[in-house]
C-alpha positions as CSV (number, residue, x, y, z in Angstrom):
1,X,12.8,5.8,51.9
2,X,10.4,3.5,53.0
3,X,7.6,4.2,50.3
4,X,10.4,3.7,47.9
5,X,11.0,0.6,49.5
6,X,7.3,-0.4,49.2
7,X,7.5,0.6,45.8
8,X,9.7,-1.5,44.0
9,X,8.8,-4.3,46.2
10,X,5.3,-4.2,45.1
11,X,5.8,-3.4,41.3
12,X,8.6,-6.5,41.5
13,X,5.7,-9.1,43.1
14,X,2.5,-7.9,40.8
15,X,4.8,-8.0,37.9
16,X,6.4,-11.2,38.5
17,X,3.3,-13.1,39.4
18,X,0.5,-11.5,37.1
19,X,3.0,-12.3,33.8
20,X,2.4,-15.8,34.5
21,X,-1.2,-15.7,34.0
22,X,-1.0,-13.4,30.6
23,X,1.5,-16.6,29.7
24,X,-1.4,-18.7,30.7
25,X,-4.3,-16.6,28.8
26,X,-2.6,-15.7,25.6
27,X,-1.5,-19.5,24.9
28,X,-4.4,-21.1,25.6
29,X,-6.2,-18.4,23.3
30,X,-3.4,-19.1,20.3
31,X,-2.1,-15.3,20.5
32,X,1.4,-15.0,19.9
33,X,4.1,-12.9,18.2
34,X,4.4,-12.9,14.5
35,X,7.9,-12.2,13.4
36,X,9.5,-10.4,10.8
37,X,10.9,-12.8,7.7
38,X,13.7,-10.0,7.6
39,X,15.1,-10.6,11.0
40,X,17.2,-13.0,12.0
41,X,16.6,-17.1,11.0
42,X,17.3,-17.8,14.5
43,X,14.0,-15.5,15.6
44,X,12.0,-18.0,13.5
45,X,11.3,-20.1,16.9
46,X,10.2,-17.8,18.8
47,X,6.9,-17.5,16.2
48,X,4.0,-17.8,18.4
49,X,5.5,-16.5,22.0
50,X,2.6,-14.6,23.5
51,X,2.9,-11.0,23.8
52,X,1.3,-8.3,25.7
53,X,3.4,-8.8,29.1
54,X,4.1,-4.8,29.2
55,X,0.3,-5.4,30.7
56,X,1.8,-6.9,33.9
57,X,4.8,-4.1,34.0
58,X,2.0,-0.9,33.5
59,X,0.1,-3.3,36.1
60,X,3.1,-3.2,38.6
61,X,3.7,0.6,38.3
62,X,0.5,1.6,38.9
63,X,-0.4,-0.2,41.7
64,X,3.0,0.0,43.3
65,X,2.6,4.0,42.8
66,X,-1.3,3.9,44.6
67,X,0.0,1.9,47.5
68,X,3.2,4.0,48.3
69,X,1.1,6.7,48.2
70,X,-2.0,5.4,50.3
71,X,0.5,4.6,52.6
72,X,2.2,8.1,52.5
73,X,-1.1,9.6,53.2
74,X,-1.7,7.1,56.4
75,X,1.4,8.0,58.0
76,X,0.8,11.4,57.3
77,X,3.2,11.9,54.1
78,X,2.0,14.2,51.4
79,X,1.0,11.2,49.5
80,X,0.4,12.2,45.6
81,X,1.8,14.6,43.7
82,X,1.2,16.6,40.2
83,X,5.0,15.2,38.6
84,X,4.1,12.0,39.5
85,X,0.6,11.8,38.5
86,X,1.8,13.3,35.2
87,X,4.5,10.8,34.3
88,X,2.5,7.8,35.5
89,X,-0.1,9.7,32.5
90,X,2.5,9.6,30.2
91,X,3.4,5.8,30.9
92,X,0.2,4.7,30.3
93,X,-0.9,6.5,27.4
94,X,1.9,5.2,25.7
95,X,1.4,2.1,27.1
96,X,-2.3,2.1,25.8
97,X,-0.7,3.1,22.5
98,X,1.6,0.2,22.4
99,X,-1.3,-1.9,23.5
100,X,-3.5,-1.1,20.3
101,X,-0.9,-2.0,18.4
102,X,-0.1,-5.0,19.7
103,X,-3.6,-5.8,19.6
104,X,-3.9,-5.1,15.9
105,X,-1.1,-7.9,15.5
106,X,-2.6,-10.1,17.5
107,X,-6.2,-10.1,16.0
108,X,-5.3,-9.6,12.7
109,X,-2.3,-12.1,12.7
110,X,0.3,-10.1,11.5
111,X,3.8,-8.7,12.4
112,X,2.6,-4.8,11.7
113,X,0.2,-3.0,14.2
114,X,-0.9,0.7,13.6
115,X,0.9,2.6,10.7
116,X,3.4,4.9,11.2
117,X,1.2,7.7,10.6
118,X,-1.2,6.7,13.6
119,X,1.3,6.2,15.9
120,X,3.1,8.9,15.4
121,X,-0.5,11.0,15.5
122,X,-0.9,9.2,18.7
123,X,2.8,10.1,20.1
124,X,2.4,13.7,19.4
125,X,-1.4,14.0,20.9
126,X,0.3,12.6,24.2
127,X,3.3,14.7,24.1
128,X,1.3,18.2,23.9
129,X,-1.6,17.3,26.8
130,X,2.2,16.1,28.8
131,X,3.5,19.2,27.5
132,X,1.3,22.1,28.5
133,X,0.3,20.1,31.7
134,X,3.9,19.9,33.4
135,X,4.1,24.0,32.9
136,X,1.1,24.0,35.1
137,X,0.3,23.3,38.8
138,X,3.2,25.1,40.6
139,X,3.7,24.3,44.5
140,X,4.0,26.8,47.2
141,X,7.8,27.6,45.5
142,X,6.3,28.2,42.5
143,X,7.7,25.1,40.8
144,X,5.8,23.1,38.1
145,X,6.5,19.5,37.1
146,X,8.6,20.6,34.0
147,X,10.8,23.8,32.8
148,X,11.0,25.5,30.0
149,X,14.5,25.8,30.0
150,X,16.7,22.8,28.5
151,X,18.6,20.8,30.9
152,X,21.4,18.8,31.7
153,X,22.0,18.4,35.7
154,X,20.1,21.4,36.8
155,X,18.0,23.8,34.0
156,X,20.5,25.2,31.8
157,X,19.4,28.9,32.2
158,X,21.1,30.3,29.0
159,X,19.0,28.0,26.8
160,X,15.3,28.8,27.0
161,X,13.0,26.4,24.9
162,X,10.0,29.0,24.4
163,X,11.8,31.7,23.1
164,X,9.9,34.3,21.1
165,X,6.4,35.4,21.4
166,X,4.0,33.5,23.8
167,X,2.4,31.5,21.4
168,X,5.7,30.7,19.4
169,X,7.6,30.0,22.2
170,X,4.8,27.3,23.4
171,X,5.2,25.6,20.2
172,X,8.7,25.4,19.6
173,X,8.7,23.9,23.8
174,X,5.8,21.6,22.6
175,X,8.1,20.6,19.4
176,X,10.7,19.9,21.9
177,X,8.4,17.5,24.0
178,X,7.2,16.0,21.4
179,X,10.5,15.3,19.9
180,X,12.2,13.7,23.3
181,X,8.8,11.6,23.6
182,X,8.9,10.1,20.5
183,X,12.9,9.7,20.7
184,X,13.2,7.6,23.9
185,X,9.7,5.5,23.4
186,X,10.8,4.6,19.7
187,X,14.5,3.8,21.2
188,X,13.2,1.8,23.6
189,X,10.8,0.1,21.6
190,X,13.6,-0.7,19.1
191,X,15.9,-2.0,22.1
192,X,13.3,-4.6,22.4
193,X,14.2,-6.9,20.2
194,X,15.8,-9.5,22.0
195,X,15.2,-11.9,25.2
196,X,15.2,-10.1,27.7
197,X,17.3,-7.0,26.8
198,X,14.6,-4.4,27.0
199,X,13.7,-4.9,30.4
200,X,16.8,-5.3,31.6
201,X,18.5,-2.4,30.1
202,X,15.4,-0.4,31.6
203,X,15.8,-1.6,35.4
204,X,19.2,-0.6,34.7
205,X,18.3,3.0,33.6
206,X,15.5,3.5,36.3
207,X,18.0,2.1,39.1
208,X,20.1,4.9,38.1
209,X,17.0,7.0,38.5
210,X,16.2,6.2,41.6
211,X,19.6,7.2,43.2
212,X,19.4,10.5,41.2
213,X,16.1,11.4,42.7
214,X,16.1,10.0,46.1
215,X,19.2,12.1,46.1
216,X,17.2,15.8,44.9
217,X,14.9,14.9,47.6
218,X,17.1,14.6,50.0
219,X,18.7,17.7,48.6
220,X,15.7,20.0,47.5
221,X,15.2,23.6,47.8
222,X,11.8,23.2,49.1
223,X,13.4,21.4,52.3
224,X,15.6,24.4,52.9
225,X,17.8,26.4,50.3
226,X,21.5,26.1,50.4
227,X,24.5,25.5,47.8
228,X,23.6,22.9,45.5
229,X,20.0,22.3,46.2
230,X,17.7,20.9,43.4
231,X,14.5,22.7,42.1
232,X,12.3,19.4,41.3
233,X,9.2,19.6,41.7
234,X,7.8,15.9,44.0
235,X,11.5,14.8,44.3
236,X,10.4,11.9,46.2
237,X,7.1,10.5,44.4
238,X,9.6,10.5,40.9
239,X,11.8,7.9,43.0
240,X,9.0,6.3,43.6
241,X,7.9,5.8,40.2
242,X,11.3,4.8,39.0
243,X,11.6,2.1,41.9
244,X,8.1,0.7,40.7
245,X,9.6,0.9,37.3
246,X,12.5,-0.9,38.1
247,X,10.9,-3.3,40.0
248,X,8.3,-3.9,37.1
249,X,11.1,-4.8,34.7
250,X,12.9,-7.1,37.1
251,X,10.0,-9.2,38.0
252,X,8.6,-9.3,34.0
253,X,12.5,-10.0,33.5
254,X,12.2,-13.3,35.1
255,X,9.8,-14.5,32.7
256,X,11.4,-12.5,29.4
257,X,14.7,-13.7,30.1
258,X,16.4,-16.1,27.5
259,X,14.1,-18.1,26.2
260,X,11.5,-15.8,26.6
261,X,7.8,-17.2,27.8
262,X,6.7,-13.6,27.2
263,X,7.2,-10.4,25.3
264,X,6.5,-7.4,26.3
265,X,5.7,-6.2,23.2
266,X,4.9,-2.5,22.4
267,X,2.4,-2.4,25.2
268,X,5.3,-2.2,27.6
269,X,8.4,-1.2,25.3
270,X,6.6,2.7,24.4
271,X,5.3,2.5,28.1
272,X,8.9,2.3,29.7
273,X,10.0,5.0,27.0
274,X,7.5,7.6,28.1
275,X,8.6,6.9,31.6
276,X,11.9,7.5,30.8
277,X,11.1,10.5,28.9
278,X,8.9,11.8,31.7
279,X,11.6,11.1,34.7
280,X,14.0,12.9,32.4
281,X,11.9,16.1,32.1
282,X,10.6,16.3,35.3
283,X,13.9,15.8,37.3
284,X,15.1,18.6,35.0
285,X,17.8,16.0,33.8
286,X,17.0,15.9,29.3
287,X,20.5,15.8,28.4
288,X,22.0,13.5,31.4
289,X,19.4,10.8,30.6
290,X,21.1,10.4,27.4
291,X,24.2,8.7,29.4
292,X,22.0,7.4,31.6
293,X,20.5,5.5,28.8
294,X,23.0,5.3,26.5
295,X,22.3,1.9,25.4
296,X,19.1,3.1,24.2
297,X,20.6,5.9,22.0
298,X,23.4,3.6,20.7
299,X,20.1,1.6,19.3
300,X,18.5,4.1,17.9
301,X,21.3,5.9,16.6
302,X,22.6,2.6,14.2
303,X,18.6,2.3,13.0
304,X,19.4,6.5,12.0
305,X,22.4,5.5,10.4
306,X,21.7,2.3,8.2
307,X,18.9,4.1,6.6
308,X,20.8,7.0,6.1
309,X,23.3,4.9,5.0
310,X,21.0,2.8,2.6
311,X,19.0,5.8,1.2
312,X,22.6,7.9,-0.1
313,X,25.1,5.2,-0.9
314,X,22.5,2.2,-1.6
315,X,25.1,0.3,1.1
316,X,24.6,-1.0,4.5
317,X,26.8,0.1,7.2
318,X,25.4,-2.7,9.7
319,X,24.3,-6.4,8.7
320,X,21.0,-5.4,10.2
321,X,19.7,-2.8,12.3
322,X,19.2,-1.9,15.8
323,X,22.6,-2.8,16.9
324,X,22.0,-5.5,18.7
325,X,21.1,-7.6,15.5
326,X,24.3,-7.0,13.5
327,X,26.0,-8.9,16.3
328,X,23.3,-11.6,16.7
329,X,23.7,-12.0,12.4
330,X,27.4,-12.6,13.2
331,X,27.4,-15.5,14.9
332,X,27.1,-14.3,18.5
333,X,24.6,-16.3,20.9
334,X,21.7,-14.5,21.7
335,X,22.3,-14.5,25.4
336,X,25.8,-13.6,24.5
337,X,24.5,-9.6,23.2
338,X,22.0,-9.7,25.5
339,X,24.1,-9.9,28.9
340,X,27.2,-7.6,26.8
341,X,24.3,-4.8,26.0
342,X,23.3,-5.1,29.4
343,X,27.2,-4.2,30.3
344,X,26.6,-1.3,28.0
345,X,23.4,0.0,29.8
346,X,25.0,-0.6,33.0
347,X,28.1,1.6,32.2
348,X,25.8,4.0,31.4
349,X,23.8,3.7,34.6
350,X,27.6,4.1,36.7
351,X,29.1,6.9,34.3
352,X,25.4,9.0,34.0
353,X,25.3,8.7,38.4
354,X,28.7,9.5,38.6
355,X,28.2,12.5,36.6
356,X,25.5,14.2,38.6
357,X,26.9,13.4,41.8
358,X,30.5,15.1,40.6
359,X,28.5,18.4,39.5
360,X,26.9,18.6,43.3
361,X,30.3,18.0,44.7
362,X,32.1,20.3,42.5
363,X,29.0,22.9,43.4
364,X,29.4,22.3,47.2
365,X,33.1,22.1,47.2
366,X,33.3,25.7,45.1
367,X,31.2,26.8,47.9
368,X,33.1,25.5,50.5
369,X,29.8,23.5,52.0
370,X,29.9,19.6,52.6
């Protein structure tokens, strides 16, 4: 409990002061946002609000993740571990993604970064080195970071993800990776398009994260092997990831939040997305994260669905896509969406917790143990 502790705490206080200085740096080198001439009038102001603050979350992550774990190893803990080392990868490779497009923006002083193409090339080089790595370095269990079976609360064992041959069953798993990657670090990229409403929405999602893991540690197999145990590989070190994550987006929130000094542009936004992606694999938990971040798939979804929409009937089914904009285009305050969507994320936080802890009672209870 305690490196968890450290964890956030850390992320929370390199975060909230090293923003600041980004603030400092980018505006006194001219380097802010362009925005699109398609969005909303109202974004118009915000022309010019430096970007790049996913450089102080990443920043807060990683350094909150190296001290817990120094400190596990001083007292004797097991200190790192291969899920966590892997996930923290996958954040940061995004992250460095987001960061070179970003940086194209910047320099070149427009509102488009690297081309779909390249970032989607870039997405699906991460997603197979993240992909074949988690199916390696088993523990003394013979557990690996990931599974190749789907999952929902535990690894649904009728659905396999490599079925067929060797090599066709590593490529349709790989697909698969790929696929969830590129879902939740676009979603997340496209939630972040108001004041503060992607890091909020995201402390909310790894809050919930850090209840559901702290709670498979507490309950793993590899402590001792009764009714309802959880096969996760490094329980512990993926709460401490998502307490570093959630303290990242709370202390960047207090500079993001309504009116923004910062954004966190797609340095942070594809960052937070492979870390919810990676938590999501890792804890063996694919399809609960979908509740858990249900705000994030609402956003995604209505993007889906106008240009679905658009491309078959010529019509719009939304003023303007993600979601959040087709309320902000009718008349609601900016603040207003932004603290309503966070109601949205948190009901998904409460209803996706609520879920996983039911299934362990209803296990333990069939059982006749707690």
């Amino acid at each position: 409990m305690t490196q968890i502790i450290i964890a956030g705490t850390v992320a929370f206080l390199v975060s909230i002061f090293f923003t600041p200085l980004l603030i400092r740096y980018f505006s006194a080198e001219g380097l802010g946002q362009e925005i699109r001439e398609d969005g909303p009038r109202s974004h118009l102001r915000k022309r010019g609000t430096p970007t790049m603050g996913g450089i102080a979350i990443l920043a807060g992550i990683t350094i909150a993740y190296l001290v817990s774990g120094f400190y596990a190893m001083a007292t004797g803990g097991a200190g790192f571990s291969a899920s966590g080392w892997l996930v923290l990868g996958l954040t940061l490779a995004l992250g460095a993604t987001g960061f070179a497009d970003d940086f194209i923006k910047l320099y070149m002083g427009r509102n488009l970064g690297l081309n779909k193409k390249a970032k989607l090339i870039c997405q699906l080089l991460i997603a197979v080195a993240f992909g074949l790595l988690i199916l390696q370095f088993p523990d003394e269990q013979g557990l690996t970071p990931g599974s190749r079976q789907l999952s929902f609360i535990r690894d649904l064992n009728t659905i396999n993800l490599a079925v067929g041959g060797a090599i066709i069953g590593t490529i349709i798993f790989l697909v698969f990776i790929y696929l969830l990657i590129a879902a939740w670090s676009n979603a997340v990229n496209l939630t972040d398009g108001l004041d503060g409403l992607a890091a909020g929405s995201t402390a909310l999602t790894m809050g919930a994260y850090g209840l559901i893991t702290f709670w498979q540690f507490r309950n793993a197999c590899a402590n001792e092997i009764e009714p309802g145990c959880y096969a996760v590989r490094d329980p512990l070190d993926l709460a401490v990831l998502a307490a570093a994550g959630l303290g990242a987006c709370l202390g960047f929130l207090w500079w993001n939040a309504s009116p923004a000094k910062i954004f966190m542009g797609d340095t942070g936004s594809l960052a937070l997305g492979g870390l919810v992606a990676g938590l999501s694999v890792t804890t063996r938990t694919e399809l609960l994260m979908v509740i858990v971040g249900g705000l994030f798939v609402i956003e995604a979804a209505s993007v889906v669905i106008q240009v679905a929409s658009f491309k078959t009937t010529g019509k719009r089914v939304f003023r303007m896509a993600p979601f959040h904009h087709h309320f902000e285009n009718g008349g609601w305050p900016e603040t207003t969406v932004v603290i309503r969507f966070w109601l949205i994320a948190l009901m998904g936080a409460i209803v996706g917790v609520s879920v996983f802890y039911a299934e362990w009672l209803s296990v333990a209870d069939a059982l006749g143990v707690g």
